[in-house]
Wavefront OBJ file of the C-alpha trace (Angstrom):
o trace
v 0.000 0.000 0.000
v 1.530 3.573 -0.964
v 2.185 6.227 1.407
v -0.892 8.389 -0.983
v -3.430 6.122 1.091
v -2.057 6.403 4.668
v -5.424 6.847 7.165
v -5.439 9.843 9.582
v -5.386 8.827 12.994
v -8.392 7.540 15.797
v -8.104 10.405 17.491
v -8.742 13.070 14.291
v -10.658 10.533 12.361
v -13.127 10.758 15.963
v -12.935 14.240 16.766
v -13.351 14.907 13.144
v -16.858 13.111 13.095
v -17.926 13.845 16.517
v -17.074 18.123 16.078
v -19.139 17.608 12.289
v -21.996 15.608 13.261
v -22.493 18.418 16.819
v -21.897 21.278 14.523
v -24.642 19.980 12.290
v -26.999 18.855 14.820
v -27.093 22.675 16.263
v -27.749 24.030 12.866
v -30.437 22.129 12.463
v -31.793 22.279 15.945
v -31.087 26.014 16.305
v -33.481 26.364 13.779
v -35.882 24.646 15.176
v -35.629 26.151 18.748
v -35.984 29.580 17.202
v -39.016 29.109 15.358
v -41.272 27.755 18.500
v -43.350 30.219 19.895
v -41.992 32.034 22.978
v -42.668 29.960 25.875
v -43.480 26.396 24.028
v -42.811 23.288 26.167
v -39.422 22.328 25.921
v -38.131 25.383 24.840
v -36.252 26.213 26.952
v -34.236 22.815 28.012
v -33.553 23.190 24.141
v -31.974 26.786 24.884
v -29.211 25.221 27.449
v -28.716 22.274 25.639
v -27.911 24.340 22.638
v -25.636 26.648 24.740
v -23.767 23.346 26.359
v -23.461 21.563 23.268
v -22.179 24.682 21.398
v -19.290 25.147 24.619
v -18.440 21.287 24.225
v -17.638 21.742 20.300
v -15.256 24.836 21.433
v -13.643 22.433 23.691
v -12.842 19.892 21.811
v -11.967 22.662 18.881
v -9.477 23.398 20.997
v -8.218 19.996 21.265
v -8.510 19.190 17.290
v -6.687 21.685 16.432
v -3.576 21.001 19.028
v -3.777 17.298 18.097
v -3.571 18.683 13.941
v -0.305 20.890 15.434
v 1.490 17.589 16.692
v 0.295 15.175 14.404
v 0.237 16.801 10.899
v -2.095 14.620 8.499
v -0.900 12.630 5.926
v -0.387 14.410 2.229
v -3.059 14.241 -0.457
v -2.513 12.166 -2.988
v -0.510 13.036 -6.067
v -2.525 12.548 -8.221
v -4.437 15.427 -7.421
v -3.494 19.136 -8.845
v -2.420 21.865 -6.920
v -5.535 23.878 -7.589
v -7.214 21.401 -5.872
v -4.570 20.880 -2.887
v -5.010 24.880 -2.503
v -8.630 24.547 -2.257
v -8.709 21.774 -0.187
v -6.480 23.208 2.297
v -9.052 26.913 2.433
v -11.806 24.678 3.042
v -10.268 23.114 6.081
v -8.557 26.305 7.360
v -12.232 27.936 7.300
v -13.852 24.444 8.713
v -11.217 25.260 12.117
v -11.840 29.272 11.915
v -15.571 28.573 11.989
v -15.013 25.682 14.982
v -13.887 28.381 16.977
v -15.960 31.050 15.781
v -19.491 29.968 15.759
v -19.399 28.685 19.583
v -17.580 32.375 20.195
v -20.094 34.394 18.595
v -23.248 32.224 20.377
v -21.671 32.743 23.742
v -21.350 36.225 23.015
v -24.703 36.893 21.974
v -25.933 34.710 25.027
v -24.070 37.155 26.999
v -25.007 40.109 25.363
v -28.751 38.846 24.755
v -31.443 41.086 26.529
v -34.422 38.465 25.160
v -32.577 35.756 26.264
v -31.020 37.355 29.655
v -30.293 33.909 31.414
v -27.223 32.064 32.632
v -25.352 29.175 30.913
v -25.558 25.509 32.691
v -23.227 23.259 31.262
v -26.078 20.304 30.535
v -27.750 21.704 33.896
v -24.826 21.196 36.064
v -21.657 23.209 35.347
v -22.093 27.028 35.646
v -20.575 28.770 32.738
v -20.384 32.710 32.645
v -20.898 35.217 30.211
v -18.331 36.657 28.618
v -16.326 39.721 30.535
v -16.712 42.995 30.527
v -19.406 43.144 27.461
v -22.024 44.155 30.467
v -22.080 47.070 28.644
v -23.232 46.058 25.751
v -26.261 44.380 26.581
v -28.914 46.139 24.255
v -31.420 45.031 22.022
v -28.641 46.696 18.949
v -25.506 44.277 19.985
v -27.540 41.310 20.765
v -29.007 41.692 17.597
v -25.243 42.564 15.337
v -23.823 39.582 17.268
v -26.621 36.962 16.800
v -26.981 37.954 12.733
v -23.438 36.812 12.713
v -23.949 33.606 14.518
v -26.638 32.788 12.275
v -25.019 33.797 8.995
v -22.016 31.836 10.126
v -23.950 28.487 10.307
v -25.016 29.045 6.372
v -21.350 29.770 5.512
v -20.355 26.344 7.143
v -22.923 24.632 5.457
v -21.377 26.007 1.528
v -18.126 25.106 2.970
v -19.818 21.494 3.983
v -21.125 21.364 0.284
v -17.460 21.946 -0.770
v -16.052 19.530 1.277
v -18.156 16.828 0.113
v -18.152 17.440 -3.409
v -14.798 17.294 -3.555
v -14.186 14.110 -1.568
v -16.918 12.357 -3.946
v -15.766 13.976 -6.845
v -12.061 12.721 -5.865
v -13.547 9.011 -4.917
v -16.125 8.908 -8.549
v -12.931 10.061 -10.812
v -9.768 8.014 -11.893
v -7.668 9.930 -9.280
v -7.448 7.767 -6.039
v -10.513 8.163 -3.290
v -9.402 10.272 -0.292
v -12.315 8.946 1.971
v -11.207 6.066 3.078
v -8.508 8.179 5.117
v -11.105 9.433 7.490
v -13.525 6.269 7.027
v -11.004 3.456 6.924
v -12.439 0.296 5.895
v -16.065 1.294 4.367
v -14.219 3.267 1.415
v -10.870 0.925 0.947
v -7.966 -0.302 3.035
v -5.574 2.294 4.197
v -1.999 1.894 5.777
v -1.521 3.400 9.194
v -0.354 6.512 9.768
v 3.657 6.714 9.844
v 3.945 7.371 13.240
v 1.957 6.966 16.676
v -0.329 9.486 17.488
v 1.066 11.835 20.157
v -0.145 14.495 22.413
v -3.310 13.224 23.834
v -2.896 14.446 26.761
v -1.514 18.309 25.855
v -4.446 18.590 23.913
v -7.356 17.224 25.955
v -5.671 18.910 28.306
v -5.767 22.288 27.321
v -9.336 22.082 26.907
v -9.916 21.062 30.297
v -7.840 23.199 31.412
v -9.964 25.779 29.341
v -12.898 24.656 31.032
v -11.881 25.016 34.634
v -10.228 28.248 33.849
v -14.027 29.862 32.853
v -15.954 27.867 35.395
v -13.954 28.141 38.312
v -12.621 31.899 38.119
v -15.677 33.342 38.801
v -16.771 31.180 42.257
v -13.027 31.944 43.663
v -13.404 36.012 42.850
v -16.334 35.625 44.463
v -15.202 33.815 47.498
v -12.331 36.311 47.928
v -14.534 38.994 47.958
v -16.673 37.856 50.810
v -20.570 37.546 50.268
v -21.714 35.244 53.408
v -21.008 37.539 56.454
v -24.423 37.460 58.323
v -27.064 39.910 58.581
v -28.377 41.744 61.371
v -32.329 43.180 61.156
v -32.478 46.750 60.937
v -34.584 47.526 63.750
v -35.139 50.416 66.132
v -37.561 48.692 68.787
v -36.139 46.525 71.383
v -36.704 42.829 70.309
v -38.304 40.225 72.510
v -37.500 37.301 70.619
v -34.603 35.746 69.742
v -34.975 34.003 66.568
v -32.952 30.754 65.969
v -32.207 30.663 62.086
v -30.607 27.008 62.557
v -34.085 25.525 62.723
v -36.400 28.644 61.262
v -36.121 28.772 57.236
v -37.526 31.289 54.408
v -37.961 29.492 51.335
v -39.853 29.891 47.677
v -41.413 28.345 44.948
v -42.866 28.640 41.605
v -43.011 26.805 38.235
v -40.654 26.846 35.484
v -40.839 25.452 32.079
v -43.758 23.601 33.013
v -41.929 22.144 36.223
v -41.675 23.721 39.902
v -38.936 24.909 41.347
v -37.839 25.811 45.011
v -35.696 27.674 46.660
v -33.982 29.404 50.166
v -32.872 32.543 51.625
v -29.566 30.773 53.686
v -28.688 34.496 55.131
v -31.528 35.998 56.565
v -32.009 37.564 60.411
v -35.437 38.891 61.949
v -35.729 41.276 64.792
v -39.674 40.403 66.696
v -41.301 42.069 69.275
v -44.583 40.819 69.855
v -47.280 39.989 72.674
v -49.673 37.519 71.813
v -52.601 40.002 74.472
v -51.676 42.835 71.751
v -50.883 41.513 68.352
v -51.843 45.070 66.576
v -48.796 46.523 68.344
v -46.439 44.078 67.496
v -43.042 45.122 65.469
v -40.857 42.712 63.063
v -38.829 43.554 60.587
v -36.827 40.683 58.399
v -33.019 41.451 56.420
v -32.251 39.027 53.854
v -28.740 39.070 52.413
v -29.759 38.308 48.563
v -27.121 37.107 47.478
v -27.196 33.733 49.559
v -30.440 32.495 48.003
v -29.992 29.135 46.706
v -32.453 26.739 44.147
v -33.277 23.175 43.386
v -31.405 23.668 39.815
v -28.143 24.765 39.346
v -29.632 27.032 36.212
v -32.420 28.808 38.870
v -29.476 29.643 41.345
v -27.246 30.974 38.864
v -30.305 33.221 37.350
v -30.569 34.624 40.321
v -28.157 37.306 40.940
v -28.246 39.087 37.797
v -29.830 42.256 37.156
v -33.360 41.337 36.072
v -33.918 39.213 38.967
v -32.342 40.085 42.156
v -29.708 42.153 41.525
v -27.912 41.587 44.487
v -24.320 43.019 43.646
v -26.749 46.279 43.841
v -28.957 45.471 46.208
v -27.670 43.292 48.822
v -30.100 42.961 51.073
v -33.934 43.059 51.010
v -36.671 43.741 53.801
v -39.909 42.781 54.786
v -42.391 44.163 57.870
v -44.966 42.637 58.866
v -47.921 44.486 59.891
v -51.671 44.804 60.747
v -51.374 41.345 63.050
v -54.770 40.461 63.980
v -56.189 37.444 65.442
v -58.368 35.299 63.875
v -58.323 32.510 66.970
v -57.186 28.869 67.267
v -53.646 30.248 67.333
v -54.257 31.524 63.431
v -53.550 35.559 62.216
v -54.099 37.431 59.354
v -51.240 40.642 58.834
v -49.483 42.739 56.040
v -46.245 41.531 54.560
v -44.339 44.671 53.065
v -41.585 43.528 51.153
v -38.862 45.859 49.980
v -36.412 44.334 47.341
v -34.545 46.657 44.975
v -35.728 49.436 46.341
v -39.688 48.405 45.491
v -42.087 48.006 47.574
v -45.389 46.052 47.281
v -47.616 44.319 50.240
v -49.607 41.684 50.400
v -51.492 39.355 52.677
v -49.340 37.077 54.874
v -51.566 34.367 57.127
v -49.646 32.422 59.611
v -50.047 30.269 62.654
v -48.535 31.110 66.281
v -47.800 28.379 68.819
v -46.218 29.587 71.775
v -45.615 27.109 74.783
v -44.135 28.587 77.812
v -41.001 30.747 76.190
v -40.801 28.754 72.813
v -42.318 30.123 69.812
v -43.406 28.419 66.466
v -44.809 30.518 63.460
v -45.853 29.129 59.960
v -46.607 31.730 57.273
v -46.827 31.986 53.872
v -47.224 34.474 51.101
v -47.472 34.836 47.678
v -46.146 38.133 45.393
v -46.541 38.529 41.835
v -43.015 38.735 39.648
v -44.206 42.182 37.627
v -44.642 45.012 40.134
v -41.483 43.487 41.703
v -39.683 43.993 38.171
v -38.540 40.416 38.449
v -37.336 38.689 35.065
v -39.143 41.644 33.070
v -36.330 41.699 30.578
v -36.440 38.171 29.277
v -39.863 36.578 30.123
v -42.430 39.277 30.762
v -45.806 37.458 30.044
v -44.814 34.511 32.164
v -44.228 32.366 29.261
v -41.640 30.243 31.258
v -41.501 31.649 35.002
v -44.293 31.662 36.578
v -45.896 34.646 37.619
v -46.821 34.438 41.353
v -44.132 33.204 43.888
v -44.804 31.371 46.914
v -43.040 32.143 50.419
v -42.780 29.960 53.284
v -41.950 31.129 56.607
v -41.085 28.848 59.583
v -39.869 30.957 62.531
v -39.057 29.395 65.810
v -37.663 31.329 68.790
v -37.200 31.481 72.615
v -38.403 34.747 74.459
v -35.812 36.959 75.825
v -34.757 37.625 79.491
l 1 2 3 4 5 6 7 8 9 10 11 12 13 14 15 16 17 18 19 20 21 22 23 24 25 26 27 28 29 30 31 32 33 34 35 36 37 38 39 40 41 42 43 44 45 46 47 48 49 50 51 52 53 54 55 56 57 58 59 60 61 62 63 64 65 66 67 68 69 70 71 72 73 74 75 76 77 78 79 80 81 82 83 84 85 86 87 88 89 90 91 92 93 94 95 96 97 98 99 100 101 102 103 104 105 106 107 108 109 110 111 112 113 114 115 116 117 118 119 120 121 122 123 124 125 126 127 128 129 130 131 132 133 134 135 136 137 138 139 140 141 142 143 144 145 146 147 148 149 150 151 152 153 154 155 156 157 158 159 160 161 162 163 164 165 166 167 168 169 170 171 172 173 174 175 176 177 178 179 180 181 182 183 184 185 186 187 188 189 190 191 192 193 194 195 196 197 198 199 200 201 202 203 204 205 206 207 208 209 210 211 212 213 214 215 216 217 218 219 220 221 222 223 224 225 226 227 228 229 230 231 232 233 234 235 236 237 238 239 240 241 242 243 244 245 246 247 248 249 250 251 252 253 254 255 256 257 258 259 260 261 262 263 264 265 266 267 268 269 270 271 272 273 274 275 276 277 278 279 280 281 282 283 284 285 286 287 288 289 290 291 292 293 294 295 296 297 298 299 300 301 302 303 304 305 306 307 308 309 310 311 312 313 314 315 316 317 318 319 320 321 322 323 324 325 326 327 328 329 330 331 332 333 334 335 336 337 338 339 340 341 342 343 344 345 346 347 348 349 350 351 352 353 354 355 356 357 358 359 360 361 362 363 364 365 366 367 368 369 370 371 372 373 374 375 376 377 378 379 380 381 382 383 384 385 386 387 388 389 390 391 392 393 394 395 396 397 398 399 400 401 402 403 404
């Protein structure tokens, strides 16, 4: 067998097919994602998927095109003319720009995105950011520059993908020798193996792991060095005559989305109480939560969180709630006011709850439910409640001892 028909190696001939048949499936499926109507079922677990599949093809980019570096691929054939070689080599130099550049471009526009204002999950589990410092150019303008470039880039690979296989059939139908049976050895004609051993498996897997705990991990350390979890003291100027014990008390929420619920806690919250059960109209409570310490049920829910259409919390790091108008309604049950206070909006509404006191030990189970829109809570990318839904449950379990 001549050198001419000497097979790529397992490592290329995989990535090569794996890379293709990913970069094909998201053209395909990011058409069909885009044309379901806002808030269709599925929807969005087709958004992340996207977004994780299009990060994994940058990865391993990353390694494909190491792995070409240290193991160059075996020449064409002879028998083929340099106008050919020349346009065979294009093709493949735009096949790796466009590797790189069509994950690029969709993470940019995720970032940039004010429709689609949500975090990346790596397949629901791995947080991956935006990209830095484009905060700035999160407008309806950039989002829509950077996404007409994403999409335009998915018809260019598909005329270089036209290319590419014209040529390799035309190459395998005429009297010059096939070239496909280098990167589909055995259906397409025996090949020799390559001259030497493939090398650098692990430089170039790697590098893209390396890649991938450089993004994902950078974040969670610059936020651990800057310190979000010191605990929060009420803000109250009446003397308290509870002490509230936040071990066993818990604030927690719940909603749908997508179709599915979700739940989720306040781990950094304090309340200040002063309250006789012989005057409940005079009582005083006041609640801090630290906002930035809520956590979800999904990775994805946690990580939306934060940003500036939902809590905000690197602006607003705390938010407050009074309770007010306690009345009695008997059998240890009370009707009262919640008015909650979170980026610098306030809105009430009706917060029942049950008291059990025994001797100095206190029990209290609330709960209350507040609407997403006058809260300005995920306005920018789902305003008609197409995903999220609408109202919000709170749950409130308080349990303290009286003070001295």
């Amino acid at each position: 067998m001549s050198a001419q028909s000497e097979r790529y190696t397992s490592v290329a001939i995989t990535l090569h097919w794996v890379i293709a048949i990913a970069i094909l499936g998201m053209i395909f499926g990011g058409w069909y994602m885009t044309d379901l109507p806002d808030g269709a079922p599925g929807q969005y677990f087709l958004y992340q998927m996207h977004k994780s599949v299009g990060i994994t093809i940058l990865l391993l980019s990353i390694a494909r095109i190491i792995w070409r570096v240290m193991n160059p691929p075996p020449a064409l054939p002879d028998d083929i003319n340099g106008l050919e070689k020349t346009a065979s080599h294009l093709v493949h130099l735009g096949f790796y720009g466009l590797m790189i550049l069509l994950p690029l471009t969709g993470w940019l526009y995720s970032s940039v995105s004010v429709k689609l204002d949500v975090p990346t999950v790596l397949y629901f589990a791995i947080s991956w950011p935006d990209v830095p410092f484009v905060e700035g150019l999160k407008t309806e303008a950039a989002s829509g520059v950077v996404n007409f470039i994403h999409s335009k880039l998915a018809w260019v690979t598909l005329a270089l993908l036209a290319l590419h296989v014209a040529g390799a059939v035309k190459h395998e139908l005429s009297a010059e020798e096939g070239v496909l049976k280098r990167m589909l050895p055995g259906l397409f004609g025996k090949t020799d193996k390559p001259k030497t051993p493939g090398r650098g498996a692990a430089t170039a897997f790697g590098s893209a792991i390396g890649v991938l705990a450089a993004v994902t991990l950078t974040p969670p350390v610059v936020s651990a060095l800057a310190g979000s979890g010191a605990p929060v003291s009420a803000d109250a100027t009446f003397q308290p005559n509870w002490i509230v014990n936040t071990e066993t008390s818990s604030i927690t929420f719940s909603g749908t989305h997508d179709g599915n619920t979700f739940t989720g806690e306040f781990a950094n919250w304090d309340a200040a109480i002063q309250f006789d059960p012989d005057a409940p109209a005079d009582a005083e409570v006041r609640v801090t939560v630290a906002m930035a310490n809520a956590t979800a049920s999904q990775k994805l829910y946690e990580d939306s969180l934060p940003s500036p259409e939902w809590f905000n919390s690197a602006a607003f790091p705390t938010a407050s709630v009074e309770i007010l108008d306690i009345t009695s309604t008997g059998d240890a049950a009370y009707t009262s006011t919640a008015r909650l206070t979170l980026k610098d909006i306030t809105v009430d509404t009706a917060f029942p709850f049950t008291l059990n006191i025994n001797d100095d030990a206190a029990q209290m189970t609330g709960q209350a439910v507040f609407q997403r829109k006058p809260l300005d809570l995920g306005q920018s990318s789902d305003p008609n409640a197409d995903w999220v839904s609408e109202d919000i449950t709170v749950d409130v379990i308080v349990e303290a001892t009286r003070a001295n």
